[in-house]
OpenMM code with the backbone's topology and positions (N, CA, C; nanometers):
from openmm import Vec3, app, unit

residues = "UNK UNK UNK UNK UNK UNK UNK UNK UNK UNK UNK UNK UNK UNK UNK UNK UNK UNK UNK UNK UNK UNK UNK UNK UNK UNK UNK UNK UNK UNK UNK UNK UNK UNK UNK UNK UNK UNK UNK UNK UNK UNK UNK UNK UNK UNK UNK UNK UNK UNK UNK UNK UNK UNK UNK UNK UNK UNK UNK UNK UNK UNK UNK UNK UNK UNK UNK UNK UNK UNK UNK UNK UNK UNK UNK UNK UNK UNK UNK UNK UNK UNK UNK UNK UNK UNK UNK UNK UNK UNK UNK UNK UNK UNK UNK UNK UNK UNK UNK UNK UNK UNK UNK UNK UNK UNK UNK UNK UNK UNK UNK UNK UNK UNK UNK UNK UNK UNK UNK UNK".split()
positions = [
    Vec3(0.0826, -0.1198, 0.0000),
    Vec3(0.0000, 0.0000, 0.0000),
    Vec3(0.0868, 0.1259, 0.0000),
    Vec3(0.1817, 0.1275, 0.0989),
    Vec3(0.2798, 0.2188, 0.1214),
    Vec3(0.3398, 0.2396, -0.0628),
    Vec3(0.3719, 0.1659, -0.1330),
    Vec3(0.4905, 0.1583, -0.2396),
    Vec3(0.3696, 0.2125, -0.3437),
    Vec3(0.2730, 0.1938, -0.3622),
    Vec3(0.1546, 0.2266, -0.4374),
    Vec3(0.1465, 0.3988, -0.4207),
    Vec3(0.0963, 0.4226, -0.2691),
    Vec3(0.0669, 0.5881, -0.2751),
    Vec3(0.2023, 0.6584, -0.2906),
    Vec3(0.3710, 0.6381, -0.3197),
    Vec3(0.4240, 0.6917, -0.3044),
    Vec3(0.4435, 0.7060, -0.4627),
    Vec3(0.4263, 0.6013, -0.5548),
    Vec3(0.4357, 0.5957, -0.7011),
    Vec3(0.2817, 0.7024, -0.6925),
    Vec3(0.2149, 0.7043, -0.6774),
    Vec3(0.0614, 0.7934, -0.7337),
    Vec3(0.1691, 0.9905, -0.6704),
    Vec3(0.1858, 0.9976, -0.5629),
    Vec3(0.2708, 1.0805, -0.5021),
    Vec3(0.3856, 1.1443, -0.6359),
    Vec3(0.4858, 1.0463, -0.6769),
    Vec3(0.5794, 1.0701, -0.7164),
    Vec3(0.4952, 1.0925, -0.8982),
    Vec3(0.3979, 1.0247, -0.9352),
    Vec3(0.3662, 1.0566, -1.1089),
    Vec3(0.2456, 1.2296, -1.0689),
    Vec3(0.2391, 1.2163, -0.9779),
    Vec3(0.1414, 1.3458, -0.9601),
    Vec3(0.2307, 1.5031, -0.9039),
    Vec3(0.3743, 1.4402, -0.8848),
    Vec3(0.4604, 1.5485, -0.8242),
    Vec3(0.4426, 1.6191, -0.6691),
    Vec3(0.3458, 1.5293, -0.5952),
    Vec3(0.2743, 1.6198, -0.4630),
    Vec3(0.3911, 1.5820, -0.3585),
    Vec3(0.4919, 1.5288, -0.3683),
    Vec3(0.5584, 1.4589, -0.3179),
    Vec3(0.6666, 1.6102, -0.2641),
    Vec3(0.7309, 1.6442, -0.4121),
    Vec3(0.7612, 1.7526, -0.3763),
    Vec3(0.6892, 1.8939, -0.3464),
    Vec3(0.5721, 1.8776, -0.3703),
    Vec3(0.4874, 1.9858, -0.2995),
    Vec3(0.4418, 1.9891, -0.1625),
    Vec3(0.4099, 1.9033, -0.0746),
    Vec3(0.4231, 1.8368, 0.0537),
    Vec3(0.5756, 1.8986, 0.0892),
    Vec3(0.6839, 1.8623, 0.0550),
    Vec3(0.8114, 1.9175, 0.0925),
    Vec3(0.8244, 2.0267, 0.0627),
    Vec3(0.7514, 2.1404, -0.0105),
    Vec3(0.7582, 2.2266, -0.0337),
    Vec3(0.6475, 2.3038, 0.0579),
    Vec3(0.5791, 2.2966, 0.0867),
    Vec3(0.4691, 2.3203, 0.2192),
    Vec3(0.5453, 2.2935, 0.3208),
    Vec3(0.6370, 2.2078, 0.3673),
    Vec3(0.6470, 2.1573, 0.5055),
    Vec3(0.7324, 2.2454, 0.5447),
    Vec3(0.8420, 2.2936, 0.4538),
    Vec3(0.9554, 2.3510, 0.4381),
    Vec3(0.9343, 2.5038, 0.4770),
    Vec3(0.8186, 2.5439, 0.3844),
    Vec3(0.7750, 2.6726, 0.3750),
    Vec3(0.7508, 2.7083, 0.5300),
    Vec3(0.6054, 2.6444, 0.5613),
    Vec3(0.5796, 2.6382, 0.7015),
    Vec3(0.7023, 2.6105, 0.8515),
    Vec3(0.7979, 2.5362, 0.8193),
    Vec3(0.9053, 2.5878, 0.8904),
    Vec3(0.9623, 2.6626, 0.8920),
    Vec3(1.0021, 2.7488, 0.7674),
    Vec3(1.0436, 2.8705, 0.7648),
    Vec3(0.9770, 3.0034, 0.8506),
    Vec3(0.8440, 2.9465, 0.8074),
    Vec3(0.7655, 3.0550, 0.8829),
    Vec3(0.7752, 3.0736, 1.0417),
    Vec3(0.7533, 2.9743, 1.1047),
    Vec3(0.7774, 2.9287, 1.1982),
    Vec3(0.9272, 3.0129, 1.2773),
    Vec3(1.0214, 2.9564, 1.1823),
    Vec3(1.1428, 2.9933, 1.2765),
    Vec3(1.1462, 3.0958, 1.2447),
    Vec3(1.1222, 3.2447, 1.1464),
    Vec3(1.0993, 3.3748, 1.1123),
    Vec3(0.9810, 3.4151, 1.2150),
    Vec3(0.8650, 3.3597, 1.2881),
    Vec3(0.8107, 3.3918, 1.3414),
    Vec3(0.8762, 3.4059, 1.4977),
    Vec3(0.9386, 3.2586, 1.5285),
    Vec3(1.0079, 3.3093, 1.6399),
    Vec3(1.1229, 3.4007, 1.6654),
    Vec3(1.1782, 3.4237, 1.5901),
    Vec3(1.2941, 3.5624, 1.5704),
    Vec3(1.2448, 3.6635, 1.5582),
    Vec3(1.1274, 3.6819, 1.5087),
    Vec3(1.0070, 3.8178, 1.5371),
    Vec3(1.0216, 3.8251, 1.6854),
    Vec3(0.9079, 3.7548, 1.7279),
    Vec3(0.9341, 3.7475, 1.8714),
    Vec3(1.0061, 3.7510, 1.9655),
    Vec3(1.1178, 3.6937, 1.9161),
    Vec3(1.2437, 3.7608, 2.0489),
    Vec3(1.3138, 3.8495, 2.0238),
    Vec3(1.3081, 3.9165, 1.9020),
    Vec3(1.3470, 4.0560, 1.8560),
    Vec3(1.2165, 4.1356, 1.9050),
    Vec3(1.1005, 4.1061, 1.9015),
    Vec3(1.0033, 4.2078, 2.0036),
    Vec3(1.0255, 4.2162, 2.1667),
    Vec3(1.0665, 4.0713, 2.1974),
    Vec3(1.0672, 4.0607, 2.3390),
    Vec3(1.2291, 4.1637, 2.3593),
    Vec3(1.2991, 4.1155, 2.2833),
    Vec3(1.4400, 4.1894, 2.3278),
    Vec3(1.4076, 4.3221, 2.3545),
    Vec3(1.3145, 4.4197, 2.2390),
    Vec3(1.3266, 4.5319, 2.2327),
    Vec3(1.2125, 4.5886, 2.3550),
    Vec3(1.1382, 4.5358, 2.4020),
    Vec3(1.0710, 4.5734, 2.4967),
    Vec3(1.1230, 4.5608, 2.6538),
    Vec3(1.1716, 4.4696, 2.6555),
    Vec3(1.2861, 4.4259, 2.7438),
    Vec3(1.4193, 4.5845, 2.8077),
    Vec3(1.4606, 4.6022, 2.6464),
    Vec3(1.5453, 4.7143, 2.6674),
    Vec3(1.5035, 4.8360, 2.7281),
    Vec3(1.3945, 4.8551, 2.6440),
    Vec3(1.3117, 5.0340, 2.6298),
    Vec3(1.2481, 5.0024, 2.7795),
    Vec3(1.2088, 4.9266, 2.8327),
    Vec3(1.1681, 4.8767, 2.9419),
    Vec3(1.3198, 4.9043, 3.0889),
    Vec3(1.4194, 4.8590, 3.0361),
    Vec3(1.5184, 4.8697, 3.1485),
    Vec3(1.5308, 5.0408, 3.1471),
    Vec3(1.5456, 5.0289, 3.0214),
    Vec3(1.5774, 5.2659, 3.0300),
    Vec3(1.4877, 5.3130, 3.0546),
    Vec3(1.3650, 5.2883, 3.0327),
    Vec3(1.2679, 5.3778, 3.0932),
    Vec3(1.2366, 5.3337, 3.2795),
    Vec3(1.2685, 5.2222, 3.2931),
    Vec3(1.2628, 5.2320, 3.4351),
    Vec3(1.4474, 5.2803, 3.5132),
    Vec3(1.5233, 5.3109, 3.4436),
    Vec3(1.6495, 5.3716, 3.5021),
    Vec3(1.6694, 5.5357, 3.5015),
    Vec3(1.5626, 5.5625, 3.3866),
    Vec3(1.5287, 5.7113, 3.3569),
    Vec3(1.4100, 5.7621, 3.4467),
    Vec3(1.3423, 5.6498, 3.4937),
    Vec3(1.2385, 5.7072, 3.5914),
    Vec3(1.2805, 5.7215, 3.7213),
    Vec3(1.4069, 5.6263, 3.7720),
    Vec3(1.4513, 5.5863, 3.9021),
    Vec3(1.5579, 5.7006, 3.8934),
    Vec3(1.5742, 5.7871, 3.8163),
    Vec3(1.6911, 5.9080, 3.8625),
    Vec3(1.5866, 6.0172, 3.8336),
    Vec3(1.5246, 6.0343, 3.7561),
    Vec3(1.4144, 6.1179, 3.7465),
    Vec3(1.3830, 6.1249, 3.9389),
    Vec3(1.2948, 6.0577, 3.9865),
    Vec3(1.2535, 6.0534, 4.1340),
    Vec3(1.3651, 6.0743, 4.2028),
    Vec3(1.5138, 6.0275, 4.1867),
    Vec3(1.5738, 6.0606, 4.2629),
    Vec3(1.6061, 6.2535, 4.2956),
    Vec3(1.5941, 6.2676, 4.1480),
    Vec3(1.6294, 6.4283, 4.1929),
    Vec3(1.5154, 6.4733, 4.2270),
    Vec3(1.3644, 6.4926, 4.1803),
    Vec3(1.2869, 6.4796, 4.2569),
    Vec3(1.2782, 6.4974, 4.4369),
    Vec3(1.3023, 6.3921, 4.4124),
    Vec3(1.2566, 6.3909, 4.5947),
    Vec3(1.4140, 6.4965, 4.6324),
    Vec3(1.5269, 6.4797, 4.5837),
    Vec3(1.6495, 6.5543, 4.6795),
    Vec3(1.5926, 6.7189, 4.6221),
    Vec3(1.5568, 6.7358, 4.4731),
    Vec3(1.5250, 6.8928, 4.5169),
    Vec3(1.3706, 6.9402, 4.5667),
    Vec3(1.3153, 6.8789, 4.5888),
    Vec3(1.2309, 6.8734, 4.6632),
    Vec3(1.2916, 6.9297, 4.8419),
    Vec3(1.3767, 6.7984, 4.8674),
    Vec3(1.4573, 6.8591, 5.0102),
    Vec3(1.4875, 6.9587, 5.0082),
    Vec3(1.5646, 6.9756, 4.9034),
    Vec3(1.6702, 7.1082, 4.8801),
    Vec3(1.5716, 7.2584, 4.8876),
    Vec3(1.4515, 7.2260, 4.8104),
    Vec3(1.3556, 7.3639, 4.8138),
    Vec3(1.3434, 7.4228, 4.9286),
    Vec3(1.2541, 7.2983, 4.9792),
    Vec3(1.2543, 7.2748, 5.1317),
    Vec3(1.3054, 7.3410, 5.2625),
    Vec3(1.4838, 7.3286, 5.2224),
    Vec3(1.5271, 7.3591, 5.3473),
    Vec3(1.5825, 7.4878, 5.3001),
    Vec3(1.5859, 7.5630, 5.1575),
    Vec3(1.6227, 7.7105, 5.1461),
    Vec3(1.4888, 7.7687, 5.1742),
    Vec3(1.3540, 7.7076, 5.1692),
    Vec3(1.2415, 7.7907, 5.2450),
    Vec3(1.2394, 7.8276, 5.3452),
    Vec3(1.2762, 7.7111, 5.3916),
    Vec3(1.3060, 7.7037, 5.6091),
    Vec3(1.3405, 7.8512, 5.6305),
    Vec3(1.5074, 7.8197, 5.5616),
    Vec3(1.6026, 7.9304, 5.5986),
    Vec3(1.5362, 8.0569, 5.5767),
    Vec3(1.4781, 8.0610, 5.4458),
    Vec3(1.4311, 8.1969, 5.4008),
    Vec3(1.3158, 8.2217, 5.5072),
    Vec3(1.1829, 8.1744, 5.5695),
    Vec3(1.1486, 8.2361, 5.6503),
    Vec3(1.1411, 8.2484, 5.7576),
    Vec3(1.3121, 8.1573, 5.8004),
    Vec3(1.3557, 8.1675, 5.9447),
    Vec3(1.2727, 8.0543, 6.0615),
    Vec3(1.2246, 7.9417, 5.9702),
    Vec3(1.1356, 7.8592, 6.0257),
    Vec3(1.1719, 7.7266, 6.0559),
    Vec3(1.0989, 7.6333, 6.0848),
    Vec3(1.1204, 7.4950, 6.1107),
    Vec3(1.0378, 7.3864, 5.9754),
    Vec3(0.9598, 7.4744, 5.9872),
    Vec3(0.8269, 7.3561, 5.8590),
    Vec3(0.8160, 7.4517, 5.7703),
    Vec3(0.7911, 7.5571, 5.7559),
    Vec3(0.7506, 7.6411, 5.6376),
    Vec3(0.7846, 7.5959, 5.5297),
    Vec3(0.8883, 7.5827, 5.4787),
    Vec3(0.9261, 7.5118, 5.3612),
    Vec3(0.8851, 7.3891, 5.3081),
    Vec3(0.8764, 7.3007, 5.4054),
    Vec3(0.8033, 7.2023, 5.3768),
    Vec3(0.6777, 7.1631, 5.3207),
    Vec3(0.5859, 7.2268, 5.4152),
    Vec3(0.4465, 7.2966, 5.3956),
    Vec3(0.4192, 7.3605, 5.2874),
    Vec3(0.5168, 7.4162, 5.2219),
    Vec3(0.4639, 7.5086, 5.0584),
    Vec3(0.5252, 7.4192, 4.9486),
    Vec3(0.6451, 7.3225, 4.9666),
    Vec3(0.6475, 7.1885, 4.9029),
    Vec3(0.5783, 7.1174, 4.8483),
    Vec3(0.5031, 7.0197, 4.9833),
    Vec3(0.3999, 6.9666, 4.9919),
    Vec3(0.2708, 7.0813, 4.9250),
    Vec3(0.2342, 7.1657, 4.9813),
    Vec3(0.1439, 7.1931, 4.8966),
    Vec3(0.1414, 7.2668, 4.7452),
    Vec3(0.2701, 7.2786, 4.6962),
    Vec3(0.2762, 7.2314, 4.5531),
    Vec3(0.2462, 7.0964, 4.5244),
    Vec3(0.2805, 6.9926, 4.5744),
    Vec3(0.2827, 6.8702, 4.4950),
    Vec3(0.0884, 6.8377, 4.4806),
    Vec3(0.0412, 6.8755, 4.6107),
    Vec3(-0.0918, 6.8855, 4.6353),
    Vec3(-0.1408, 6.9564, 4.5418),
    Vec3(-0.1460, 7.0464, 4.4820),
    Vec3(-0.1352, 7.1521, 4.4142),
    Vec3(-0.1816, 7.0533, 4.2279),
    Vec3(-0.0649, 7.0353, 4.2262),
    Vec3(-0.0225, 6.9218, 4.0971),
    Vec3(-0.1127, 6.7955, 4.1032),
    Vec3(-0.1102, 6.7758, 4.2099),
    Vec3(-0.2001, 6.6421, 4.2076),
    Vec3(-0.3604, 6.6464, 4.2146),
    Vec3(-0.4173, 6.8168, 4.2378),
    Vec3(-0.5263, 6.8343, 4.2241),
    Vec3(-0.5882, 6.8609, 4.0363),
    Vec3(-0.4535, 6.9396, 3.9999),
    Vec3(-0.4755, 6.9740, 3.8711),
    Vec3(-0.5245, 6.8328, 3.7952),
    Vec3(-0.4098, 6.7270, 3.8378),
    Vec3(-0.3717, 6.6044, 3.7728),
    Vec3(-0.5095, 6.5157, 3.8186),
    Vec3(-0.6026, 6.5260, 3.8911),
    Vec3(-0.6883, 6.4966, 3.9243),
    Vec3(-0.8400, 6.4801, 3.8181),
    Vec3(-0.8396, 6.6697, 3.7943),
    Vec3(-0.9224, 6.6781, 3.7653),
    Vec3(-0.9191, 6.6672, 3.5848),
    Vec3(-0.8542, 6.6796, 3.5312),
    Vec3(-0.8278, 6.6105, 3.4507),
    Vec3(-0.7613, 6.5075, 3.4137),
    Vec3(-0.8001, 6.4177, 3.4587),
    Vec3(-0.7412, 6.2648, 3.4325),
    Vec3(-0.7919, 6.1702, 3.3424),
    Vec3(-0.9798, 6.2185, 3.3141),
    Vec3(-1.0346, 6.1499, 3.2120),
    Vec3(-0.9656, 6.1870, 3.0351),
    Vec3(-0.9483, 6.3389, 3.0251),
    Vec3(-0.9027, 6.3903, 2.8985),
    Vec3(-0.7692, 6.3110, 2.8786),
    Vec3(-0.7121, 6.3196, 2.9742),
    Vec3(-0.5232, 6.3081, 2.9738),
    Vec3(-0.5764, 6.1235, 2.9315),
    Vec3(-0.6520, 6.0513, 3.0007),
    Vec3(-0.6714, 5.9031, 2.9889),
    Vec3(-0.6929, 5.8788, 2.8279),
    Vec3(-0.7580, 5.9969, 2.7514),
    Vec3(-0.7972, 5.9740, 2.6361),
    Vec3(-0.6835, 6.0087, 2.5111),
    Vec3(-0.6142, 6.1242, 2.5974),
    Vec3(-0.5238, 6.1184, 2.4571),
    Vec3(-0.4582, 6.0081, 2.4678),
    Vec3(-0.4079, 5.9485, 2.5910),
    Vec3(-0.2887, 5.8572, 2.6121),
    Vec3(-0.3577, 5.7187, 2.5383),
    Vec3(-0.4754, 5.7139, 2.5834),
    Vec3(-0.5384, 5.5745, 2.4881),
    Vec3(-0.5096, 5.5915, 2.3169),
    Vec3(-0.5603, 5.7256, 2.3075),
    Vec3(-0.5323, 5.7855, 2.1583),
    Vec3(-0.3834, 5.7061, 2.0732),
    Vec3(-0.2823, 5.7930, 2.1755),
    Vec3(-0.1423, 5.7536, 2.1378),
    Vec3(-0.0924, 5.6324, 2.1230),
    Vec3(-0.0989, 5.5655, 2.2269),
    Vec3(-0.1135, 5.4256, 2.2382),
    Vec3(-0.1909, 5.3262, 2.1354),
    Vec3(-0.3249, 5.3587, 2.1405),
    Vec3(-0.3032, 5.3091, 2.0007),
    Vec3(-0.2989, 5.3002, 1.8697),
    Vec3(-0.2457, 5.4501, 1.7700),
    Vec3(-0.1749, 5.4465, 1.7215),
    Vec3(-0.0547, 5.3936, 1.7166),
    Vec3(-0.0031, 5.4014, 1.8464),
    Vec3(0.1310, 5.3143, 1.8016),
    Vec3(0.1569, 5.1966, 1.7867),
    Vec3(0.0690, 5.1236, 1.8746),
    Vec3(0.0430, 4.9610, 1.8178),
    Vec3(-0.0168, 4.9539, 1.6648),
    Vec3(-0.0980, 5.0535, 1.6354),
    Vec3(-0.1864, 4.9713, 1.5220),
    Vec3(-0.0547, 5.0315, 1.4531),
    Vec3(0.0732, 5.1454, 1.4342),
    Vec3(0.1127, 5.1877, 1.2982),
    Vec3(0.2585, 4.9922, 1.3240),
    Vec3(0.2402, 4.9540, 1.3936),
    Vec3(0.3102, 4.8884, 1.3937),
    Vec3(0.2853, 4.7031, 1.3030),
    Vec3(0.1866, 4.7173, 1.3331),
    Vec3(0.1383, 4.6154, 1.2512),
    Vec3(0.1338, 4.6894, 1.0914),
] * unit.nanometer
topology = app.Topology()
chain = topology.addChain("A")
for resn in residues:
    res = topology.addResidue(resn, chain)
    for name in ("N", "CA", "C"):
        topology.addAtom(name, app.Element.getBySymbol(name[0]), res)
């Protein structure tokens, strides 16, 4: 039976078309996974810098934050004053950031996905 379908196989040529499908489809395959770890790599990266750019970002942050802080003190000869007008800047920011958070939610959805869809 075997020696039969491989002669019908071999006078019909599907023999090498089967190997030519199987082949193809592996190709795809291993081009698909090199996609993928060339996506994973690159998200991976932009991922380490943006969290090393955020972690010095906060660091100066919070030190000039101190720093404001304690030239307020000095300037109005106080103990907390400086602190207190710090803090209520950040309060300040976080009320603004508050009240618009639905608009800001929409462009960022906006952006976002544009950038997935220009990527496909």
């Amino acid at each position: 039976m075997e020696g039969i379908k491989e002669a019908i196989f071999k006078l019909l040529r599907i023999d090498n078309l089967v190997d030519n499908i199987s082949g193809y489809v592996e190709n795809r395959v291993k081009l698909l996974k090199l996609e993928i770890r060339e996506d994973v790599a690159n998200v991976l990266s932009k991922g380490l810098v943006h969290t090393f750019i955020f972690l010095f970002a906060f660091f100066f942050l919070i030190f000039f934050s101190l720093g404001l802080a304690q030239f307020l003190n000095r300037y109005f000869d106080g103990g907390y004053e400086g602190y207190w007008i710090v803090s209520g800047g950040y309060f300040f920011v976080f009320l603004v950031l508050l009240i618009i958070r639905k608009p800001l939610d929409k462009k960022f959805r906006k952006y976002f996905t544009a950038i997935i869809t220009k990527e496909d």
